[in-house]
Each structure stands twice: as structure tokens, then as C-alpha cells.
VEXKOL-737530 format. One record per residue (C-alpha): residue number from 1; x, y, z. Coordinates in nm, 4 decimals, always signed. Layout:
<atom NUM; <X; Y; Z>>
...
END
This chain:
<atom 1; <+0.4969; +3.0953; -0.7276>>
<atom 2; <+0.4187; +3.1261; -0.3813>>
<atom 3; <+0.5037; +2.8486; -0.1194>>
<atom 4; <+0.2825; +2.7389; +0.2394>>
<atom 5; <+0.5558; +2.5476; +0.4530>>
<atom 6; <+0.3982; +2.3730; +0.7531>>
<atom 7; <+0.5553; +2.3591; +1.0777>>
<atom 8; <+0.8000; +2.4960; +1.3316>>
<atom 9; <+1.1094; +2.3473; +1.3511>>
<atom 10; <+1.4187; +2.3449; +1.2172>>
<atom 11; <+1.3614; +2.1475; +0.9309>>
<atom 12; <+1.0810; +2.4101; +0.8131>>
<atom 13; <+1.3222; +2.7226; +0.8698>>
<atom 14; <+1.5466; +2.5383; +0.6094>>
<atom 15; <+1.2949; +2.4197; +0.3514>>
<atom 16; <+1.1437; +2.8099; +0.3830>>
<atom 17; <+1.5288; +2.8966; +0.3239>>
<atom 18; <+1.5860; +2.6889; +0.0403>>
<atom 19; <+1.2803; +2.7316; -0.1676>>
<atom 20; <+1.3535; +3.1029; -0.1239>>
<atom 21; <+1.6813; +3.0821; -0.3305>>
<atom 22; <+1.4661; +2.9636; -0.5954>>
<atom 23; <+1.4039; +3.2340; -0.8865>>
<atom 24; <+1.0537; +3.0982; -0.9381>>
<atom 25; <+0.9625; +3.1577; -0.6079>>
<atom 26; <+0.8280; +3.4762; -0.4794>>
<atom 27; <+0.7340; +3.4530; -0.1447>>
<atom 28; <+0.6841; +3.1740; +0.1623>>
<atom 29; <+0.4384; +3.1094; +0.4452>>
<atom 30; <+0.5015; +2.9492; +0.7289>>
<atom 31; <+0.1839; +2.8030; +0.9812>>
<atom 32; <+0.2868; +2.8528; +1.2557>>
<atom 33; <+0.6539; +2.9372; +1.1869>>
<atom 34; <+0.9387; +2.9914; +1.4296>>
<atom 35; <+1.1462; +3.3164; +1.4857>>
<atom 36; <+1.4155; +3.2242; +1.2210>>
<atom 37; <+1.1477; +3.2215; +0.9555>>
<atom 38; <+1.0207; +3.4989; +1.1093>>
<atom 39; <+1.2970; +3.6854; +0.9983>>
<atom 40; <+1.3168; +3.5827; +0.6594>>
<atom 41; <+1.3200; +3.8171; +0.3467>>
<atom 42; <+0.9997; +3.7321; +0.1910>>
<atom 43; <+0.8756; +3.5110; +0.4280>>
<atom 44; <+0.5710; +3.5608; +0.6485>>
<atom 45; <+0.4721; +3.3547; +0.9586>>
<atom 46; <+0.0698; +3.3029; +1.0287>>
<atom 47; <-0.0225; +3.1864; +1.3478>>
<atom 48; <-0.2326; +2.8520; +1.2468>>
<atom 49; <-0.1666; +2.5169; +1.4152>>
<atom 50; <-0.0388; +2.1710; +1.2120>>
<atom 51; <-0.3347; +1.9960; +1.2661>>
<atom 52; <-0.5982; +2.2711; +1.2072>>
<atom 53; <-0.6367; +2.1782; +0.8712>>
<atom 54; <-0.9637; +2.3908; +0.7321>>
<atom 55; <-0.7257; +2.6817; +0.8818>>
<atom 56; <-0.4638; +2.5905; +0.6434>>
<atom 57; <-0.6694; +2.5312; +0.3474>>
<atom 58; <-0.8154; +2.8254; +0.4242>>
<atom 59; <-0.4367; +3.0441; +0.4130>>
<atom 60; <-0.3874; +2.8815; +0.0711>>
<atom 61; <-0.7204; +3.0242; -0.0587>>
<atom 62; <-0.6658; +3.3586; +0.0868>>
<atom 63; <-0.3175; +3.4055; -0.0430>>
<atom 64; <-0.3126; +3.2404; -0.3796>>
<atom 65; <-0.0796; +2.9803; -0.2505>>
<atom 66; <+0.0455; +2.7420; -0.5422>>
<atom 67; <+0.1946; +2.4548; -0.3150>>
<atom 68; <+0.2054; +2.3486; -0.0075>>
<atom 69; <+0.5012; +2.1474; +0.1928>>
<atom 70; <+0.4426; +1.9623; +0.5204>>
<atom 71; <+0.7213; +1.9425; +0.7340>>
<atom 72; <+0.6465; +1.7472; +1.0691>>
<atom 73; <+0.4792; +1.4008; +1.0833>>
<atom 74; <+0.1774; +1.4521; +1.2846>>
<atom 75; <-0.0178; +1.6362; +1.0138>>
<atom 76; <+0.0521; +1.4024; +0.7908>>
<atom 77; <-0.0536; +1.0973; +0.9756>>
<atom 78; <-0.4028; +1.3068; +1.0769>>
<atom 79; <-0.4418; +1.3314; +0.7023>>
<atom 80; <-0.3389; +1.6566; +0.6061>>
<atom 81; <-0.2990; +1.5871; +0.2194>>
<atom 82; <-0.6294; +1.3914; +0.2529>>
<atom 83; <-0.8107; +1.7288; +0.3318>>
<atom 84; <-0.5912; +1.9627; +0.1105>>
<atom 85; <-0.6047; +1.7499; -0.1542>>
<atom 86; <-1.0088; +1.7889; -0.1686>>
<atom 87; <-0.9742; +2.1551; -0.2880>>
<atom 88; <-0.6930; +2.0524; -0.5569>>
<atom 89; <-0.4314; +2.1803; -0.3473>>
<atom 90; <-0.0971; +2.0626; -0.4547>>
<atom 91; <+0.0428; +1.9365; -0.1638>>
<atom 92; <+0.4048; +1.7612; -0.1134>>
<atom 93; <+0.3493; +1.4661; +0.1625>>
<atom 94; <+0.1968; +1.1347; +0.2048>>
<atom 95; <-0.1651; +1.0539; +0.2560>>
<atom 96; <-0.2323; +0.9498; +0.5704>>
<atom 97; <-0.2844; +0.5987; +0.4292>>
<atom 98; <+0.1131; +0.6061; +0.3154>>
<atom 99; <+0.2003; +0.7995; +0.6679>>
<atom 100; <+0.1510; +0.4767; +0.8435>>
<atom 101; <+0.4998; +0.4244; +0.7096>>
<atom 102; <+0.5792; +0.6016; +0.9999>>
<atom 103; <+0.2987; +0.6341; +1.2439>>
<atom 104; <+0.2710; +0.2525; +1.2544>>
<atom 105; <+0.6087; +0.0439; +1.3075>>
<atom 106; <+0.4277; -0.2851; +1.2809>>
<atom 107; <+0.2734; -0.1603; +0.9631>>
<atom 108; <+0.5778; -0.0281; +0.7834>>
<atom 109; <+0.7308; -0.3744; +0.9279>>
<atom 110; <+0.4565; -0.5792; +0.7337>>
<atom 111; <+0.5125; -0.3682; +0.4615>>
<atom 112; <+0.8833; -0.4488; +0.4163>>
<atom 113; <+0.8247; -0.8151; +0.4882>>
<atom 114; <+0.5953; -0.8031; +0.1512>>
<atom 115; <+0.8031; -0.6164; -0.0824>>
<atom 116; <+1.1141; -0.8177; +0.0049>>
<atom 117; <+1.2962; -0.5821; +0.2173>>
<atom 118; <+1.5927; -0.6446; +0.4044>>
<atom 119; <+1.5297; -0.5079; +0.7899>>
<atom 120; <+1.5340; -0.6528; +1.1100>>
<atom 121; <+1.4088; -0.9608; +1.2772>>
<atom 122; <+1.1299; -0.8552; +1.5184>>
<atom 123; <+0.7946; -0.8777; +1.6730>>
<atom 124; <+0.4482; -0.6871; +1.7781>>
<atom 125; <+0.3220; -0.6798; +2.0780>>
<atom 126; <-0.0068; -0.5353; +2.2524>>
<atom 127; <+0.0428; -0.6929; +2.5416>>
<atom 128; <+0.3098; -0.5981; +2.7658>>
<atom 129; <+0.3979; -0.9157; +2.9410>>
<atom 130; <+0.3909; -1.0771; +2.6298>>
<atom 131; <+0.6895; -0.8532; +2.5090>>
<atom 132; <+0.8716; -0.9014; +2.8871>>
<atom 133; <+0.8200; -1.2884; +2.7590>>
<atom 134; <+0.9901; -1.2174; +2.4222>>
<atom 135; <+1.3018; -1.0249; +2.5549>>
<atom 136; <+1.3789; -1.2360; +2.8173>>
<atom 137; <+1.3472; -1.5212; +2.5316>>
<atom 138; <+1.5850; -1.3144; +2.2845>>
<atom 139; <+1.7910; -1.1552; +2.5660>>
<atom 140; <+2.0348; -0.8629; +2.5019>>
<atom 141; <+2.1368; -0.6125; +2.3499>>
<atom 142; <+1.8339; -0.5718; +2.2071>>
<atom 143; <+1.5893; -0.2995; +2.0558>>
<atom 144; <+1.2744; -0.1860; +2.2006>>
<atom 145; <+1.0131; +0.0626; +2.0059>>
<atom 146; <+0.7143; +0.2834; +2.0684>>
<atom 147; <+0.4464; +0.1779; +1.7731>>
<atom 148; <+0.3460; +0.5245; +1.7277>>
<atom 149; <+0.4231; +0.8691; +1.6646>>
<atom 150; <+0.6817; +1.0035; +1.9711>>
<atom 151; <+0.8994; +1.3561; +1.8028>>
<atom 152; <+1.1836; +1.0731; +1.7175>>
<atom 153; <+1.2138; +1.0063; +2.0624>>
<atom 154; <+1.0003; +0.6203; +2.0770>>
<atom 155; <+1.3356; +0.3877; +2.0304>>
<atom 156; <+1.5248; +0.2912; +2.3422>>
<atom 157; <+1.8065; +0.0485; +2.2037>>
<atom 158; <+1.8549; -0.1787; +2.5533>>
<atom 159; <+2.2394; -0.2759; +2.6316>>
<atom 160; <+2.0880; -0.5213; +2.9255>>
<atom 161; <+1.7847; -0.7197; +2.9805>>
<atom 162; <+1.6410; -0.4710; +3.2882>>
<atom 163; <+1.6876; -0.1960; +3.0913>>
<atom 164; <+1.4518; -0.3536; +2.8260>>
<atom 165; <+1.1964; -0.4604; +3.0419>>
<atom 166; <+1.2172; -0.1199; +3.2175>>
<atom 167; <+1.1792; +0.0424; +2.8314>>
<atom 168; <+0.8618; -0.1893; +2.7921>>
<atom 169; <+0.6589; -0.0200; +3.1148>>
<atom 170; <+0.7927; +0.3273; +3.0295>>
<atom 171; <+0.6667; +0.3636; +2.6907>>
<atom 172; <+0.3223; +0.1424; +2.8085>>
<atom 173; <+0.2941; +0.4597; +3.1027>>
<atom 174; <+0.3123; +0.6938; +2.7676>>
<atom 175; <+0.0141; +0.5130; +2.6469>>
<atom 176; <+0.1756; +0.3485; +2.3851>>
<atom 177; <-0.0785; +0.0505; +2.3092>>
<atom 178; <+0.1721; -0.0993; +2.0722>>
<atom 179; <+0.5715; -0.1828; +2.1559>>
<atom 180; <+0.7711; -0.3292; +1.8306>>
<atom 181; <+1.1289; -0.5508; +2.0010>>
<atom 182; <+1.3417; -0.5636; +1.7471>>
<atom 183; <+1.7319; -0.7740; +1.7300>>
<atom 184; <+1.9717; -0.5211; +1.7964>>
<atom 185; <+2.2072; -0.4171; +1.4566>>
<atom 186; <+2.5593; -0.3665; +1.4116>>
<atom 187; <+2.6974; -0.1023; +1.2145>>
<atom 188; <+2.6602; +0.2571; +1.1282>>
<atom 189; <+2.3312; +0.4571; +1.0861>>
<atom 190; <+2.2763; +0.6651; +0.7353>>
<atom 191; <+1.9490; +0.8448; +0.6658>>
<atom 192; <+1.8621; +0.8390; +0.2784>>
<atom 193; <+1.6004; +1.1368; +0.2178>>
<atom 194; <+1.3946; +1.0186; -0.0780>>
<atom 195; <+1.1582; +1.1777; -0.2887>>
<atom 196; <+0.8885; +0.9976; -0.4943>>
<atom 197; <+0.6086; +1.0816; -0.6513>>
<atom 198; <+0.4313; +0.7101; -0.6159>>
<atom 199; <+0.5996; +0.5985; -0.9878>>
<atom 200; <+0.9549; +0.6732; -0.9155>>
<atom 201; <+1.2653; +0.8134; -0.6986>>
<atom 202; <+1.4878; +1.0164; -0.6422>>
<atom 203; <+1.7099; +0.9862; -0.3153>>
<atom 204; <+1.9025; +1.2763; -0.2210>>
<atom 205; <+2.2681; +1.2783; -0.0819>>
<atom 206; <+2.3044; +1.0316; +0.2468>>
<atom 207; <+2.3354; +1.1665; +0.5740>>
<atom 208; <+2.4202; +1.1013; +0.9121>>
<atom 209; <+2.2569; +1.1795; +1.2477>>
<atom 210; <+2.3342; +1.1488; +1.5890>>
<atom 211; <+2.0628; +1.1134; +1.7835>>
<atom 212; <+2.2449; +1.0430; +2.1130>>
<atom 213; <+2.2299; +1.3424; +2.4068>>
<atom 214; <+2.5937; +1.2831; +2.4818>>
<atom 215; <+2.9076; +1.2674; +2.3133>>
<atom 216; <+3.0329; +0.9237; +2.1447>>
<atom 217; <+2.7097; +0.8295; +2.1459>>
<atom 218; <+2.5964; +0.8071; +2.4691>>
<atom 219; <+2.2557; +0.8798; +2.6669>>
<atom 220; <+1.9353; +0.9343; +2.5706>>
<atom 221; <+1.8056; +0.9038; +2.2102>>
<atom 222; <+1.6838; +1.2979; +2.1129>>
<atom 223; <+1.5135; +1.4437; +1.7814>>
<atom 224; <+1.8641; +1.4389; +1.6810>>
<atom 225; <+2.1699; +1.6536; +1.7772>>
<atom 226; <+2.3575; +1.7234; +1.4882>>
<atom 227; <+2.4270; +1.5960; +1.1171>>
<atom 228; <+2.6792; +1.5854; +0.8196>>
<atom 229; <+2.6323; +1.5109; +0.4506>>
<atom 230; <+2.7415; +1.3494; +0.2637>>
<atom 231; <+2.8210; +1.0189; +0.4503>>
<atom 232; <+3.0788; +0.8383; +0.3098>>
<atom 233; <+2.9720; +0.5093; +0.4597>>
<atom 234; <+2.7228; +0.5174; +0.1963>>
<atom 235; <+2.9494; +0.4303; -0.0812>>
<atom 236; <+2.8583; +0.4712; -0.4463>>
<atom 237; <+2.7861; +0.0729; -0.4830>>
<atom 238; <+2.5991; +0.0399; -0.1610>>
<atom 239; <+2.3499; +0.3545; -0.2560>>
<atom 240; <+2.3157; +0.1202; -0.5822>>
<atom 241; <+2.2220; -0.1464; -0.3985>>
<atom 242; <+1.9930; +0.0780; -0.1310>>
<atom 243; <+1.7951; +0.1896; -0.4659>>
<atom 244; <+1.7490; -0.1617; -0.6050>>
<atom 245; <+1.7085; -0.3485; -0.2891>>
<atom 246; <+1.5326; -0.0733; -0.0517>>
<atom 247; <+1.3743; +0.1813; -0.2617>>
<atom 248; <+1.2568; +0.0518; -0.5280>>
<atom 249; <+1.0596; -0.2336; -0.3620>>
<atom 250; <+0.9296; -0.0347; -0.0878>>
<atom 251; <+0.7784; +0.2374; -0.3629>>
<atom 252; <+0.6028; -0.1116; -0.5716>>
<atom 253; <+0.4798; -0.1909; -0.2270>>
<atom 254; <+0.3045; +0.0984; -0.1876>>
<atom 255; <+0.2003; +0.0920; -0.5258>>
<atom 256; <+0.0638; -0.2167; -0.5208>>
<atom 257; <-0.1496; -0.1313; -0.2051>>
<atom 258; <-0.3228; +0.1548; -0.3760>>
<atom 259; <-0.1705; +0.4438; -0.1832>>
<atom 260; <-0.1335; +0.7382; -0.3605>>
<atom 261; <+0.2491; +0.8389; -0.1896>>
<atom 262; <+0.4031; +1.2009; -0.3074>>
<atom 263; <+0.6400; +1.3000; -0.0430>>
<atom 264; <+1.0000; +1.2114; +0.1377>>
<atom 265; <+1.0255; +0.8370; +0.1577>>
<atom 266; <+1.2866; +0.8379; +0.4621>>
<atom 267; <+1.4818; +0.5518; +0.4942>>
<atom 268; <+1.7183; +0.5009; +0.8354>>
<atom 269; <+1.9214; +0.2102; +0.7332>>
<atom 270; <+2.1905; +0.0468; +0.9250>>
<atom 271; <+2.5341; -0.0582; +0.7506>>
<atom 272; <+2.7144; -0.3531; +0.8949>>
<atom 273; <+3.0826; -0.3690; +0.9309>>
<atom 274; <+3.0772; -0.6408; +0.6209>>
<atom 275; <+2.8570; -0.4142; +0.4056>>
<atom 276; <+2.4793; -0.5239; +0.4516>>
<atom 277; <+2.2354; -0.2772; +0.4739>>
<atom 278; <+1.9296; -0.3212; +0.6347>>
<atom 279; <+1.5868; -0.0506; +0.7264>>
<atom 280; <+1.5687; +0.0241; +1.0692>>
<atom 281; <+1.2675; +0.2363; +1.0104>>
<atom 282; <+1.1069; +0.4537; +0.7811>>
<atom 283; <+0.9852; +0.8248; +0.7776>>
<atom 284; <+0.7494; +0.9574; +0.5690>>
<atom 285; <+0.8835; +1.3509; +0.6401>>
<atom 286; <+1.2170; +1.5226; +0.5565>>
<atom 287; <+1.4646; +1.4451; +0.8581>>
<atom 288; <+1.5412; +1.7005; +1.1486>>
<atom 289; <+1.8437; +1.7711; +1.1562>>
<atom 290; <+1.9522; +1.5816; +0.8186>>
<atom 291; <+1.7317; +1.8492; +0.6154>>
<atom 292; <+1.9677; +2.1172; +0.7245>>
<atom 293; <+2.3124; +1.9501; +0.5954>>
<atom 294; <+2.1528; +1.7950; +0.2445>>
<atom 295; <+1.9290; +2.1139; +0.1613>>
<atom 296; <+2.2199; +2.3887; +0.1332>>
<atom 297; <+2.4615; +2.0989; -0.0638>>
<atom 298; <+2.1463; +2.1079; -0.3207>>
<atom 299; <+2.1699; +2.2993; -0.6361>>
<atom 300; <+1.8369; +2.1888; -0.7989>>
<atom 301; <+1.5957; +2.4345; -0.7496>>
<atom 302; <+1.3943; +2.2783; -0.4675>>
<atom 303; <+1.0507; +2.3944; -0.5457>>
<atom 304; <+1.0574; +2.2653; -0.9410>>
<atom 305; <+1.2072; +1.9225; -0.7775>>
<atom 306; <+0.8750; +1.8650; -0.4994>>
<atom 307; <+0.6256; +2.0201; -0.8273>>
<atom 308; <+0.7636; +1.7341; -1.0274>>
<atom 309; <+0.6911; +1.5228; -0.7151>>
<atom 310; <+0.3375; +1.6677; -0.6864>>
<atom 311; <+0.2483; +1.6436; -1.0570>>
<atom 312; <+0.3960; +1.2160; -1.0991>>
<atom 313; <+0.6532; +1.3591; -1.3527>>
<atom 314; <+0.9204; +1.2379; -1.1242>>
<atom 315; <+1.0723; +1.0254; -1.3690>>
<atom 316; <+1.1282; +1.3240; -1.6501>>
<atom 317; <+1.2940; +1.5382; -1.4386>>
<atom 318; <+1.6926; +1.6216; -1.5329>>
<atom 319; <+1.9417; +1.4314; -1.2612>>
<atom 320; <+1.9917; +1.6501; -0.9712>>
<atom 321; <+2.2251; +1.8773; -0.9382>>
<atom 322; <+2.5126; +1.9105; -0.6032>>
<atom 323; <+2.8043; +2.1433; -0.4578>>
<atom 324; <+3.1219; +1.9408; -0.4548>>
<atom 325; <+3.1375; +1.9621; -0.0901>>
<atom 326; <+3.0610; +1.8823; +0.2878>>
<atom 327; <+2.7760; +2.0129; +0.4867>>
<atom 328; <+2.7934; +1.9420; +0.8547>>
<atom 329; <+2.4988; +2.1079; +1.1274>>
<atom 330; <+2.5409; +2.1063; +1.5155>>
<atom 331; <+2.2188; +2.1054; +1.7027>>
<atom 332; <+2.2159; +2.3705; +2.0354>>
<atom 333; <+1.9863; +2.2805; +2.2928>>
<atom 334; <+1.8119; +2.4075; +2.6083>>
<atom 335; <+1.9742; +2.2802; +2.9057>>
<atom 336; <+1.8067; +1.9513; +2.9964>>
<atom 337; <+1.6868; +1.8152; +2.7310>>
<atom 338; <+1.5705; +1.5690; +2.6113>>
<atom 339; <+1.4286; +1.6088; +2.9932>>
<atom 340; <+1.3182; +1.9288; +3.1803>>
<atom 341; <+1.3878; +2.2417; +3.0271>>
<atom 342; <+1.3457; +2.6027; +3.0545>>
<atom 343; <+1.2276; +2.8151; +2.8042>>
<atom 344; <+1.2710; +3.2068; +2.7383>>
<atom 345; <+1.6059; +3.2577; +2.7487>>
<atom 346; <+1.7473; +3.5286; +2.5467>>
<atom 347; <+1.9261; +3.4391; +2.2561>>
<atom 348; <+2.2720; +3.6323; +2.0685>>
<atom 349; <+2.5093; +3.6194; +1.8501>>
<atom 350; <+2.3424; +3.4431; +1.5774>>
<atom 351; <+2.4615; +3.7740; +1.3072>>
<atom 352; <+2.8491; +3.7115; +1.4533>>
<atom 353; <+2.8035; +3.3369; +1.3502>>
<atom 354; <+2.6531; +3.4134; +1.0110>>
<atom 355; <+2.9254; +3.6287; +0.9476>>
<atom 356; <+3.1720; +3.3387; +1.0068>>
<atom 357; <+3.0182; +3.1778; +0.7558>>
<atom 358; <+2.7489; +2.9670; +0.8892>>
<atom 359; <+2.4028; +2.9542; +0.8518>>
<atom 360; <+2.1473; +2.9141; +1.1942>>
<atom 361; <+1.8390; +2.7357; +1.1368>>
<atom 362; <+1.5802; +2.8368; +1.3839>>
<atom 363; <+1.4007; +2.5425; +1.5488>>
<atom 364; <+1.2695; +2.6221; +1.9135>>
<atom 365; <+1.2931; +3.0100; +1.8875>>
<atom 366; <+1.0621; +3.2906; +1.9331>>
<atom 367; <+1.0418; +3.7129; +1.9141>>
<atom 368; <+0.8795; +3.8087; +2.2352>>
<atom 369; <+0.9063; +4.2007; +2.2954>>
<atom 370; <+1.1319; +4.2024; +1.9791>>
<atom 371; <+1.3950; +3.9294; +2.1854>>
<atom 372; <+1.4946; +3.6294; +2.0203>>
<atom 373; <+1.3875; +3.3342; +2.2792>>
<atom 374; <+1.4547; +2.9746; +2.3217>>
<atom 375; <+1.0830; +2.8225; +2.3107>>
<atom 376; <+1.1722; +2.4597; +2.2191>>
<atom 377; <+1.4836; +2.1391; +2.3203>>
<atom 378; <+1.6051; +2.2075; +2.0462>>
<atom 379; <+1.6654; +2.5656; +1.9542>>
<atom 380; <+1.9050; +2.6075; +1.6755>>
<atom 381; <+2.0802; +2.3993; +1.3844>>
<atom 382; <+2.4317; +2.5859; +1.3239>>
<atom 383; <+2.5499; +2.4726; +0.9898>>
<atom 384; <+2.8414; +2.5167; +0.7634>>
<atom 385; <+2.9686; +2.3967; +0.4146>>
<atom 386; <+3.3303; +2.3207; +0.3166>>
<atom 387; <+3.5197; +2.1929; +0.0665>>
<atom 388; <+3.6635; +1.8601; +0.2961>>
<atom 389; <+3.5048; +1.7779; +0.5737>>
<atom 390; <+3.7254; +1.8699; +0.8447>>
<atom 391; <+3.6844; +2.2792; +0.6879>>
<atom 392; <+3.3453; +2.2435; +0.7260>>
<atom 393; <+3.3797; +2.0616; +1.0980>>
<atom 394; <+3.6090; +2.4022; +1.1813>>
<atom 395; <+3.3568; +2.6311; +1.0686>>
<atom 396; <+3.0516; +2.4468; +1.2209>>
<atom 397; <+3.2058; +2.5018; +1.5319>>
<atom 398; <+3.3333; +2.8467; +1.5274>>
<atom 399; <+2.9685; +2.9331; +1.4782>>
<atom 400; <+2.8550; +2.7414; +1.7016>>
<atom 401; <+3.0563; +2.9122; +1.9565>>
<atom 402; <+2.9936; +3.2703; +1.8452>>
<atom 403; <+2.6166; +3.1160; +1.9465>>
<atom 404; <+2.4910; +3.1728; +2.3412>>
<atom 405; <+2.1635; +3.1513; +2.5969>>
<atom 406; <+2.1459; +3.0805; +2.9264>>
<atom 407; <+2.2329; +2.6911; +2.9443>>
<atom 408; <+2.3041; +2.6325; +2.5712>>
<atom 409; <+2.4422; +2.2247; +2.5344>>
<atom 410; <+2.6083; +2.1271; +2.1948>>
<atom 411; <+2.7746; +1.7974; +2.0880>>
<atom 412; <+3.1311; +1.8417; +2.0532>>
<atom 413; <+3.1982; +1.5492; +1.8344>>
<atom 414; <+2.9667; +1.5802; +1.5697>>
<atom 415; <+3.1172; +1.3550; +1.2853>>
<atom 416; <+3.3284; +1.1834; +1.5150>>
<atom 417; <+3.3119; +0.8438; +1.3053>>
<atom 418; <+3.4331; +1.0630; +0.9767>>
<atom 419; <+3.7201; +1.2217; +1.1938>>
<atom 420; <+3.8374; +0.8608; +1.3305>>
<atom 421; <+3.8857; +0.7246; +0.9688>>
END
């Protein structure tokens, strides 16, 4: 069969990756693609944007494409699956009725409210002073969101009061019309990558991101700068109780509403110190950078698994399938970001760090004049496997280093909360 992955980032260069190991599959398409899937054996990059979607259905006609995988959230939310779906194209993502999960905080929060869902306390707000009013009600810490689509960027968890109000007329200068103030959570974050087909679920291994610029967690929130799987904060009985309690209430929900949902149901959940888990949010993509640590721990092949998805046969399909082992991915970024950066800057040694035994997912890359170039914040996810985690911590990072451009920045502490236990 032959595969249309849509985007550019990281997260595409691994699903391309993956559903190439699969024997079923015999080639992959990437719109637009990046210069790591550009690279790929059997793998061929066409030049079409994410939201052009008569383009794309277009591709699919012209190269007997058999399914198609959407990668980034914007398409989805414009309704990608809506319009692919009208020339029975088998398409794995949400319509944009179920992308509201993501595109609309309020309406995911309303959502959770109705099936039950344990998340936290919060309010809406389209006027800004009216938001001002509630923080200085609820004071701080506390959590203030963008209602809208903003690259993973839109949450700016506020130590102090100023620095909430200040969060409120930053994201209102973006032209967010919406702000979401949530009470600020305790605990540790875990992203649970589900896949449904609208009946039932299957959640893949948890993960953890850091999403913070700086090291222990500090600065700016980013796409995300690095991930490990499995996390071992999600025990066995707490991913027990994040199916019954979480996933399998928020899937009825949906259900119940009408909407048609075949795609990654992403859950970012927040574990207290005492064990209680509650959503923070909810994604209706794969995550970036959690896709590449789960995806290479995955020995189901991929492509039969987001069919069965496609198809609402979900709940036949044989238990999946995973290498007894750790998975950990550093994210190297342009100088600057999540701020100003430059781009075109030469990139090397990505062949000496595969041959240490990692893998480099592509995410803001490019070939110009047959040069790898930086093109994006972030520009690779370096990723290893081992058999404990710290193997898998040492290898990350001897990858990472065999990695350079001009003004390459990498966390150092990636899985610092694993390493302190």
C-alpha cells in the first residue's frame, strides 16, 4: 500500500519512518515534507501546502494513494478529513467537528465537564478585563491559555499575578479573541497518545515532554524540547484508571455528540504527588516530540494499526505489540528560539550520529544547493533506544553531540525527573 503523510515536522519524518518498516507498505509521500524525509528510501516529498486541500486530494488520485495521515493540527481543524473524506479517501484524523478538541479550549473544557472528566477548575473569557477581574480574584500561581490554535506555544503558566495579567494582553495583541485561566496543578506532566476509531481505544505507551526552553524547567513554554518513553510516573494502575476515567468517557462524549472521531485522541494529563490525574488539555494530532520516542518502541506494524482506526475495527485488532525498552529524543534548536531565529545554517554530522546508534528526525530542515539547512526552531529530534533508561540517556546524547550548525541549543537534562528517582 502506498502512504500520503501530511506535514513538515518532526513528527511527520517519524510517522514516514515508521510506516516504512512496515512490509505492507511500499512507498510514502510527504506534502510538503522536510529534508529528512527527503532523504528517505522510498519516500518522495511533493511540494503542496497543509491547508491546500483539493491539492492533496488531488496527489492521492494521481498516485493511487491508499491512506492518508495528517500530522499537524491546522489541517485538521480547517477540515481536512471533511474534504478528503468526500472522495472516499481513507484518511487517519479527526473531522474538524472533533478537532475542536484542540482548536477550542473552552470547547474541549465543556466537553470534559459533560462526560465526567476529571480536569481543572477554570473559566472563559472574551473579554479581557473580565479575565484581569478573575485572576486578581483567584490570584497566583495560576494558568493562563490562548483559546485557539498557537504551534503548542498558547499556555503561559503565571508564577505571579503581573505576570498573568501581562500573559492576558500578550496573547489578546496575538489576536486571540478567547483566553481560558485555569487553577494552576501540581504534579508531573505525561502525554497519553491515543488512537480511536470513534467505538474504541487504544492508548499507546505514556510519554513525557518538556516543553520548557531551559533546563529544569525553566523559561519559555516551546513546541517541546525533548521526550522519553515510557514514563514511569504512569504506573500500570494509574493508566487503568486514565482508560476508565479519561478515555473512555471522553470517546462516549464524542460519541454521543455525533462526531465521527478516527484519529490520535491526545491526552496531556497532570499527576499529583498523591496520585490524581487530571486533563490539562487535549490534542487531536500525534505529539511533537512524543511521536519520536513512542513510534520506534512500537512493534505493531503502524500502518495495519491507523487502517483498523480508519475502517472502526479498532476493537478486533490483536493487543499491541512493544520493545522491552527506553526511548528517549533530544530536540536541537536554532539559536533563539522560541524567539528570533536565523535560518540557513548548514547542517553535519547527522551520518556520525546515526552511526552511534541514534536516529535524527528531521523537523526544520531543508536541501538547498544539495546542503542540509536549518529552516525551522526546531530542527532536529536526536533519538535513541536502550535497554534502561540511563543507556538510552548516554546514547541520546552522544548523538546529539556528534550533531552541529551554527548556534545549535539542546536541553541537557532531558529526563531529569527519571534520573533524580
Amino acid at each position: 500500500m502506498k502512504v500520503l503523510v501530511v506535514g513538515n515536522g518532526g513528527r511527520e519524518h517519524a510517522l514516514a519512518w515508521k510506516l516504512l518498516q512496515s512490509p505492507n507498505v511500499t512507498g510514502v509521500f510527504c506534502t510538503p515534507g522536510n529534508g529528512g524525509t527527503a532523504t528517505l528510501a522510498k519516500c518522495e516529498n511533493i511540494p503542496v501546502a497543509v491547508d491546500d486541500f483539493d491539492a492533496i486530494a488531488q496527489v492521492v488520485l494521481d498516485n493511487g494513494i491508499d491512506l492518508v495521515v495528517v500530522g499537524p493540527e491546522l489541517p485538521l481543524s480547517l477540515g481536512i478529513s471533511d474534504r478528503l473524506q468526500q472522495d472516499q479517501i481513507k484518511v487517519f484524523g479527526p473531522t474538524r467537528e472533533g478537532a475542536q478538541i484542540e482548536a477550542s479550549k473552552s470547547w474541549a473544557k465543556a466537553l470534559m465537564i459533560e462526560a465526567g472528566v476529571p480536569t481543572a477548575i477554570g473559566e472563559s473569557f472574551s473579554d479581557p478585563d473580565a479575565a484581569k477581574a478573575y485572576i486578581k480574584q483567584q490570584g497566583a500561581p495560576i494558568v493562563v491559555k490562548a483559546d485557539g490554535l498557537a504551534a503548542g506555544k498558547g499556555v503561559i503558566v503565571a508564577q505571579t499575578e503581573e505576570e498573568a495579567l501581562k500573559a492576558v494582553d500578550a496573547l489578546t495583541e496575538e489576536g486571540f479573541t478567547q483566553i481560558v485561566v485555569e487553577e494552576f496543578l501540581v504534579g508531573e506532566e505525561v502525554s497519553v497518545l491515543t488512537l480511536t476509531d470513534g467505538l474504541t481505544f487504544r492508548p499507546l505507551i505514556p510519554a513525557q515532554d518538556h516543553k520548557r526552553i531551559g533546563e529544569g524547567d525553566t523559561g519559555k513554554n516551546t513546541g517541546g524540547m525533548g521526550a522519553y518513553a515510557p514514563a514511569p510516573v504512569a504506573t500500570p494502575e494509574i493508566m487503568e484508571r486514565v482508560e476508565r476515567e479519561i478515555l473512555a468517557p471522553t470517546v462516549a462524549a464524542l460519541r454521543n455528540r455525533g462526531i465521527d472521531y478516527r484519529g490520535v485522541l491526545y491526552a496531556g494529563l497532570m499527576i499529583s504527588p498523591d496520585g490524581q490525574v487530571k486533563v490539562l488539555e487535549y490534542n487531536c494530532r500525534f505529539g511533537d516530540p512524543e511521536t519520536q520516542a513512542v513510534l520506534p518502541l512500537l512493534e505493531t506494524p503502524l500502518d495495519q494499526l491507523l487502517l483498523a482506526c480508519c475502517e472502526k475495527r479498532l476493537e478486533h485488532f490483536p493487543p499491541l505489540q512493544w520493545k522491552s525498552a527506553t526511548a528517549v529524543c533530544v530536540v536541537a534548536a536554532a539559536g533563539g528560539y522560541p524567539d528570533a531565529y536565523e535560518k540557513g545554517k548548514v547542517i553535519t554530522g547527522i551520518d556520525q550520529a546515526s552511526s552511534l546508534g541514534s536516529v535524527v528526525f528531521h523537523a526544520g530542515t531543508s536541501l538547498k544547493n544539495y546542503q542540509l539547512v536549518t529552516s525551522g526552531g526546531r530542527v532536529l529530534g536526536i533519538t535513541a533506544i536502550g535497554d534502561t533508561f540511563e543507556a538510552a540517556i548516554e546514547k541520546v546524547y552522544q548523538g546529539v553531540k556528534a550533531v552541529q550548525f551554527e548556534g545549535m541549543y539542546y536541553r541537557r537534562d532531558i529526563g531529569h525527573r527519571v534520573s533524580a528517582r
